[in-house]
N, C-alpha and C positions, 0 to 999 in steps of 0.2 A: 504494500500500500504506500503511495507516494501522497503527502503534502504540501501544498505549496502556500509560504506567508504572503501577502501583498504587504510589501514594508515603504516607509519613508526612510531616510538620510538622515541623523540626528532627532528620529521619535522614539523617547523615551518606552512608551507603549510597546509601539513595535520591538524593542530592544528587547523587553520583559517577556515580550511572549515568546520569541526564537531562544530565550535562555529558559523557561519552563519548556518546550515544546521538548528543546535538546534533554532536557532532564531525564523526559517521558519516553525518549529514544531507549534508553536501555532497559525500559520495562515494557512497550509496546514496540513489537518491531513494525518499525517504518521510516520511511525515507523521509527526506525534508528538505526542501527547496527555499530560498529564498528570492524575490523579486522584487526591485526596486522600482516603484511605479513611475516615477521623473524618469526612468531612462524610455518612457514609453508614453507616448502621448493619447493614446487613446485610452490605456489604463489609467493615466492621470485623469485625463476626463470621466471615467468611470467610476474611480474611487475618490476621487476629493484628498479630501482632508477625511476621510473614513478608513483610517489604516490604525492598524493594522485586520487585515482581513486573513480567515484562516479557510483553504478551499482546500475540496477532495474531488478534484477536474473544476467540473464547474459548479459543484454543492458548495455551497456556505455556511461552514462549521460553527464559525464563530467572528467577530469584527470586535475591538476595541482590548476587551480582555480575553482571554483562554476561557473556555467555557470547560473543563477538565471533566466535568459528570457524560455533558453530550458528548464529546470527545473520546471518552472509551468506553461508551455505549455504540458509537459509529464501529469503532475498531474492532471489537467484539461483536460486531454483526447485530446487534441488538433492535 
């Protein structure tokens, strides 16, 4: 299973979730992707100022903080 964050450049948010996210790596196997929305203008325009954002393709896991209950309820198939 692959993750991918939608991150900002110095947001603090974003920074906290890709350090719980990595945490969660060695007890949920799965991969994790990072993406910086300013290097993409159409992402920028799609997420704002709404980052960080946590997707599973194109599912929306969670945005702002880690949602950790829904998160490995998704992982566990739940």
């Amino acid at each position: 299973m692959d993750l991918t964050v939608y991150v900002r450049n110095g947001c603090h948010l974003c920074e906290d979730m890709v350090a719980e996210l990595r945490r969660l790596q060695a007890e949920y196997d799965f991969g994790l992707q990072t993406v910086d929305i300013d290097t993409d203008a159409a992402l920028a325009a799609r997420h704002g100022t709404r980052v960080p954002v946590l997707c599973a393709g194109e599912e929306e896991l969670s945005h702002y903080f880690l949602d950790k209950k829904s998160l490995v309820g998704f992982l566990r198939g739940d």
